[in-house]
C-alpha positions as CSV (number, residue, x, y, z in Angstrom):
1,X,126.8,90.8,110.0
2,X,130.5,92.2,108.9
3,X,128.3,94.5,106.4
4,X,126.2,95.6,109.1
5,X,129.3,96.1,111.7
6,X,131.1,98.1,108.7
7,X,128.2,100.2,108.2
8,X,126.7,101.1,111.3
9,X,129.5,100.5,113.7
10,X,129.2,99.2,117.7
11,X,125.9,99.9,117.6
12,X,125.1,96.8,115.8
13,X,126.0,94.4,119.3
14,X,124.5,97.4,121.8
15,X,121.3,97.0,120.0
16,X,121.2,93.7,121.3
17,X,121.2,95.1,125.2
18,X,117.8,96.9,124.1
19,X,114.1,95.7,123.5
20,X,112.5,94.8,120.8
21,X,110.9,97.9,120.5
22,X,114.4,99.8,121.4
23,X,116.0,98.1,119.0
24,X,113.4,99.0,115.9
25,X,113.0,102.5,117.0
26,X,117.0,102.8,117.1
27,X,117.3,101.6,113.6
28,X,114.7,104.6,112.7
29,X,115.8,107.1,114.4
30,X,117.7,108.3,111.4
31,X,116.0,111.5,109.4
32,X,118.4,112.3,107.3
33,X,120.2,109.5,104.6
34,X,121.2,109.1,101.7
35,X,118.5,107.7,98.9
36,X,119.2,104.2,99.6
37,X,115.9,102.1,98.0
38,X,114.5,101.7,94.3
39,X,111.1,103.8,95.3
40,X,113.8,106.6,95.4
41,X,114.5,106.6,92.0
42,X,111.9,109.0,90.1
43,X,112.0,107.2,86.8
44,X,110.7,104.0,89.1
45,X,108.1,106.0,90.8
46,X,106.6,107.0,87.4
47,X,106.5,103.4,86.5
48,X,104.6,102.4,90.4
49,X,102.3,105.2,89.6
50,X,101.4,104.0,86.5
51,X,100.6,100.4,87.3
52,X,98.7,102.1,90.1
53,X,96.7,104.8,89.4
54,X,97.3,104.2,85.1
55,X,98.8,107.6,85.3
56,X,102.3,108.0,85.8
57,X,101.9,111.6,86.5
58,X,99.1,111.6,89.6
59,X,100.0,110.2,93.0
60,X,98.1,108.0,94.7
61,X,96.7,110.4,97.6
62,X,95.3,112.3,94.4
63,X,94.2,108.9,93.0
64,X,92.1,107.6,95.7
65,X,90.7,111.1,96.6
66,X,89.7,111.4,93.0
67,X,88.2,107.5,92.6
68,X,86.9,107.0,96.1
69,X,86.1,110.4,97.9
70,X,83.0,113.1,97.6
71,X,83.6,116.8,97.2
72,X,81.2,117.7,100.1
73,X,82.5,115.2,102.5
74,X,85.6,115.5,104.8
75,X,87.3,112.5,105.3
76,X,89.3,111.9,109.3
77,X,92.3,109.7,108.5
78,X,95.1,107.7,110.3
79,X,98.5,106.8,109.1
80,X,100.7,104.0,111.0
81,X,104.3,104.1,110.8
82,X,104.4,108.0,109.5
83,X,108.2,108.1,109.6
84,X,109.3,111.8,109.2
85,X,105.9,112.7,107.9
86,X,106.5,113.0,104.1
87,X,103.8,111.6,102.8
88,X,101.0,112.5,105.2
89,X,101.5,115.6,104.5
90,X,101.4,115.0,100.7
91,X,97.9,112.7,102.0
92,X,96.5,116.4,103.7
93,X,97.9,118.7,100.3
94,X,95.6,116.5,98.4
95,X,92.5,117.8,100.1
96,X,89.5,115.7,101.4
97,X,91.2,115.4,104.8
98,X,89.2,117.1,107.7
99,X,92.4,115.9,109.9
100,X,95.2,113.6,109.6
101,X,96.9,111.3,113.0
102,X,100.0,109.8,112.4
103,X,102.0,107.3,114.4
104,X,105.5,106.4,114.8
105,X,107.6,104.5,117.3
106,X,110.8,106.9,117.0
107,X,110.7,109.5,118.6
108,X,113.7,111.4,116.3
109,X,111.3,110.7,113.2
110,X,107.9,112.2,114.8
111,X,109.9,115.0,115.9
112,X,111.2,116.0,112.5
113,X,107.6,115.6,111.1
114,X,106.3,118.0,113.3
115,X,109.1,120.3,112.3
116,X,108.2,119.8,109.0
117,X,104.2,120.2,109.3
118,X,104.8,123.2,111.4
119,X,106.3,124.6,108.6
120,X,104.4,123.6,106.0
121,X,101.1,125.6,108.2
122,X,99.7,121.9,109.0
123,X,100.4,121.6,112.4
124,X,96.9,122.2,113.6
125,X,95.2,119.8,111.3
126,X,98.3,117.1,110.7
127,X,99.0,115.3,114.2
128,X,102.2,113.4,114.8
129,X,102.7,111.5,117.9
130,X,105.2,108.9,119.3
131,X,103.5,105.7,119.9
132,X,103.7,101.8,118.9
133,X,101.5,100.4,116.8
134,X,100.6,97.0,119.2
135,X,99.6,99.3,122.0
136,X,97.7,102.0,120.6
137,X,94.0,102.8,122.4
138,X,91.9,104.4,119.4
139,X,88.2,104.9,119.2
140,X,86.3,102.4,117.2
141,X,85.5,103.4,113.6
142,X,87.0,106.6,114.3
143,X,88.5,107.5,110.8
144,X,87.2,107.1,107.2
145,X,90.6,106.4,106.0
146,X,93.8,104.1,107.0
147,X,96.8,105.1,105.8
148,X,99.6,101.9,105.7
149,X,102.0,103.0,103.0
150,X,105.8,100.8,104.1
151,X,105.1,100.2,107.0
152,X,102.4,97.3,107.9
153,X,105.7,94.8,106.9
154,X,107.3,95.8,109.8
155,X,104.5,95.1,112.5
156,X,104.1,92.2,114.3
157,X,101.8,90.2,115.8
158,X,99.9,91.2,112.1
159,X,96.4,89.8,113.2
160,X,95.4,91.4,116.2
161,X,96.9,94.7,115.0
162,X,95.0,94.3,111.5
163,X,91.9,93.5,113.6
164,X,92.8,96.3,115.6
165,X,92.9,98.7,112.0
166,X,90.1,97.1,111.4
167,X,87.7,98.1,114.7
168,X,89.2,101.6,114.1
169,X,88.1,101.9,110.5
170,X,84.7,103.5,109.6
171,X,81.7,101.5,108.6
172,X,81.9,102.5,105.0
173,X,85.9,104.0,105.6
174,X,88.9,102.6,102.9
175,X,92.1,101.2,104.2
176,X,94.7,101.9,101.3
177,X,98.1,99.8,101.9
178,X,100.8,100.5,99.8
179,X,103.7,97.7,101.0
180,X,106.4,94.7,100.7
181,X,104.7,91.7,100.8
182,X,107.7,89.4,99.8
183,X,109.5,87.3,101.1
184,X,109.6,87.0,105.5
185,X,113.1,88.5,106.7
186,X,113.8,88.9,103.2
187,X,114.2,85.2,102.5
188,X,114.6,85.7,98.6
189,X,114.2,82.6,96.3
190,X,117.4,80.9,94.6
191,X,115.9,82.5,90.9
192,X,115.1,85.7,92.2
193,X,119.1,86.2,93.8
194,X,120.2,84.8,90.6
195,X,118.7,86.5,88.1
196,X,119.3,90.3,90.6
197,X,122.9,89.3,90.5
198,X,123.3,88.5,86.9
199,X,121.9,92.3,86.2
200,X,123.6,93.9,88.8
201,X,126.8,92.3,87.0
202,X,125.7,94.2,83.9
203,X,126.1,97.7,85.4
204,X,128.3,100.1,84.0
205,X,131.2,100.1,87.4
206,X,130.8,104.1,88.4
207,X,127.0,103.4,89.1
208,X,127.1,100.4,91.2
209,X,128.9,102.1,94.5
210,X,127.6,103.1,97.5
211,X,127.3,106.4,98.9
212,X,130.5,105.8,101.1
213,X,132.2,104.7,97.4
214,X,132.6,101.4,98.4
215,X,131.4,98.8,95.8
216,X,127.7,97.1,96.4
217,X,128.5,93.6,96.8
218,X,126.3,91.0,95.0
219,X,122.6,90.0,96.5
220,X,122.7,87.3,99.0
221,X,120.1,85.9,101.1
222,X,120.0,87.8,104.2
223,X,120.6,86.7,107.5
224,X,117.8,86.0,110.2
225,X,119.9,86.5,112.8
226,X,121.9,89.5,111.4
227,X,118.3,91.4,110.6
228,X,116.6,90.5,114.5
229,X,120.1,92.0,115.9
230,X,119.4,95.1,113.5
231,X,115.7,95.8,113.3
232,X,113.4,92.7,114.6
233,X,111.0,94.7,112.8
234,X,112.1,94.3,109.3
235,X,109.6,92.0,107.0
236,X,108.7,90.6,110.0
237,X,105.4,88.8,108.9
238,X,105.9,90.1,105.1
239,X,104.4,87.4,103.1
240,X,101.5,87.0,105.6
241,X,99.9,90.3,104.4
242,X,98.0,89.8,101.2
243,X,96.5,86.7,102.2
244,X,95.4,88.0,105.3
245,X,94.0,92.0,104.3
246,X,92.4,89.2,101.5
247,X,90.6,87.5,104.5
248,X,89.8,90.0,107.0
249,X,89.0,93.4,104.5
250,X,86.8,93.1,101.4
251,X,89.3,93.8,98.5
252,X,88.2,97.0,96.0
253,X,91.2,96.7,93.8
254,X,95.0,95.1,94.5
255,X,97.9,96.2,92.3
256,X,101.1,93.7,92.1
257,X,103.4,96.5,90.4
258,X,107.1,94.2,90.8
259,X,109.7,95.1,92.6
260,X,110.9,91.5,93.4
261,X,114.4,92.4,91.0
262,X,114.6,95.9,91.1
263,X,114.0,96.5,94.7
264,X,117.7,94.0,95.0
265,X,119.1,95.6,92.2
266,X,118.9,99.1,93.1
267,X,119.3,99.0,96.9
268,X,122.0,101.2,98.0
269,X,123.0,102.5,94.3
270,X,119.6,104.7,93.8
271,X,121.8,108.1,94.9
272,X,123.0,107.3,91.4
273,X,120.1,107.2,89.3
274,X,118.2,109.9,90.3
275,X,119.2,112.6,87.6
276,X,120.0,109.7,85.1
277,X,122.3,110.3,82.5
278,X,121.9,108.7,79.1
279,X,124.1,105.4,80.0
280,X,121.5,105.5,83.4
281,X,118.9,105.6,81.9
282,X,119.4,102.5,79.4
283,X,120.4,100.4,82.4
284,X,116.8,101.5,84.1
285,X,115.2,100.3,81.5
286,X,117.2,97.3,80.6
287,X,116.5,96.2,84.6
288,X,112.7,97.3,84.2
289,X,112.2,95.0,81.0
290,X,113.8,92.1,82.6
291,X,111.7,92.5,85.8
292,X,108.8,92.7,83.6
293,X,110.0,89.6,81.3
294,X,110.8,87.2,84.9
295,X,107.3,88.1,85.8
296,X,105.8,86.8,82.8
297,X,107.5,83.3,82.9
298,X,106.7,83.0,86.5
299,X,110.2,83.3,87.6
300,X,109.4,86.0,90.0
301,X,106.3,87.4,91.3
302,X,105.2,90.7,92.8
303,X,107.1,91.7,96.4
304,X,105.2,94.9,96.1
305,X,101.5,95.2,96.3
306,X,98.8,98.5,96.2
307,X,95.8,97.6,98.1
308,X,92.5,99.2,98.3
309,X,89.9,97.8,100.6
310,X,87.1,98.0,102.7
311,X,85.1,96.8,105.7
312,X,83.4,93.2,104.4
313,X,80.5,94.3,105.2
314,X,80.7,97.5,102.6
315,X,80.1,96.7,98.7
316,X,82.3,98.2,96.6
């Protein structure tokens, strides 16, 4: 909580006077920070894409286009949680997009992804509109593709609203979810803060400071109460995602790619590793292999997960 107060001031104990919903869209009405998370970090992304698509070079928009889509065929597609439009509009540069709706419950964020799709000459065929997830109307199997890329851990109640994805997805349309499925409210296990904080002790000191220069403080196991104050939202109903997208979608391929140690490590220190120098760059890899070595003895699993799948109905 005193991290929180020092970082985002008063409005930590207003955001109690507001909703649910005014408290999450507060949170995210920022469209401009600093680089703050591991998927920031482009030597990090390279490895994702590579456990993802087995190229480190092609994207995933250009991976399932390329695996699941047809020249001749236009595909109408939805993305939930669109933030300030980045990636959608990397989704519609791709091609194979006939048109592209994206949802967001801040207001701030939709209105700087219009700004940017306006520029970009997409406004027409790229659609960004305020709305929250729980109460959207949309016509049944209405789009071809689903588009959940870090965003489906922050809905809640996950059921109806994956049935929900589910009625609005084509018969024979793809749901790809790219997410954190760890731990709920970020309840990290005793090995995984452990071994986080015994790398993050190996850090060189001028990389492991925050963008306002203070030192980043060792992993602890978040606060329930802290992250409800703050965003309600936040891995609301995290670890309930694979095993329900298992039970409700048939599965065409699933990619655990990590991120249970470097996700902790790198939080709030990824500003520093984004042009790495030589000394960088040995400490990226010295996390990577150690992620990678936790995995294999089963002291950590996967908090991040690539998902392609389908109505049950469909055959892959």
């Amino acid at each position: 909580m005193f991290d929180k107060v020092r970082t985002r001031g008063a409005s930590v104990f207003t955001n109690l006077f507001r909703g649910r919903s005014g408290r999450t869209a507060a949170t995210w009405d920022q469209t401009d920070t600093a680089p703050r998370q591991w998927t920031a970090i482009p030597v990090l992304q390279e490895r994702i894409r590579l456990r993802i698509t087995g190229d480190a070079h092609v994207n995933i928009p250009a991976y399932i286009r390329g695996k699941y889509g047809q020249e001749d065929i236009q595909w109408k597609a939805l993305s939930l949680g669109c933030g300030t439009g980045r990636k959608e509009l990397t989704w519609f540069a791709a091609g194979g997009l006939s048109q592209l709706d994206a949802y967001d419950l801040s207001g701030k964020r939709i209105a700087e992804a219009q700004r940017r799709a306006a520029a970009a000459g997409m406004e027409k065929k790229v659609r960004f509109i305020r709305g929250d997830v729980r109460y959207l109307q949309l016509q049944k199997h209405a789009y071809d593709l689903i588009i959940l890329d870090d965003a489906l851990h922050h809905f809640t109640p996950l059921r109806p609203i994956l049935q929900n994805i589910f009625n609005w997805l084509a018969p024979r349309g793809i749901l790809v979810v790219n997410e954190f499925v760890g731990p709920t409210r970020f309840q990290w296990t005793d090995c995984q803060i452990e071994i986080a904080n015994a790398l993050i002790e190996e850090a060189p000191a001028r990389l492991n400071v925050r963008p306002d220069g203070t030192p980043r403080p060792p992993v602890h196991r978040t606060g329930t109460l802290a992250m409800i104050m703050y965003d309600p939202s936040e891995a609301v109903e995290s670890s309930s995602i694979l095993p329900l997208i298992h039970e409700m979608f048939s599965v065409q391929e699933e990619s655990l790619y990590g991120g249970a140690l470097l996700h902790l490590i790198f939080k709030e220190i990824a500003h520093h590793f984004l042009q790495p120098d030589e000394e960088a760059l040995a400490y990226l890899r010295r996390c990577m292999d150690a992620e990678d070595e936790a995995m294999q003895r089963g002291d950590v699993g996967s908090d991040f997960a690539f998902i392609v799948a389908r109505p049950p109905s469909v055959p892959g």
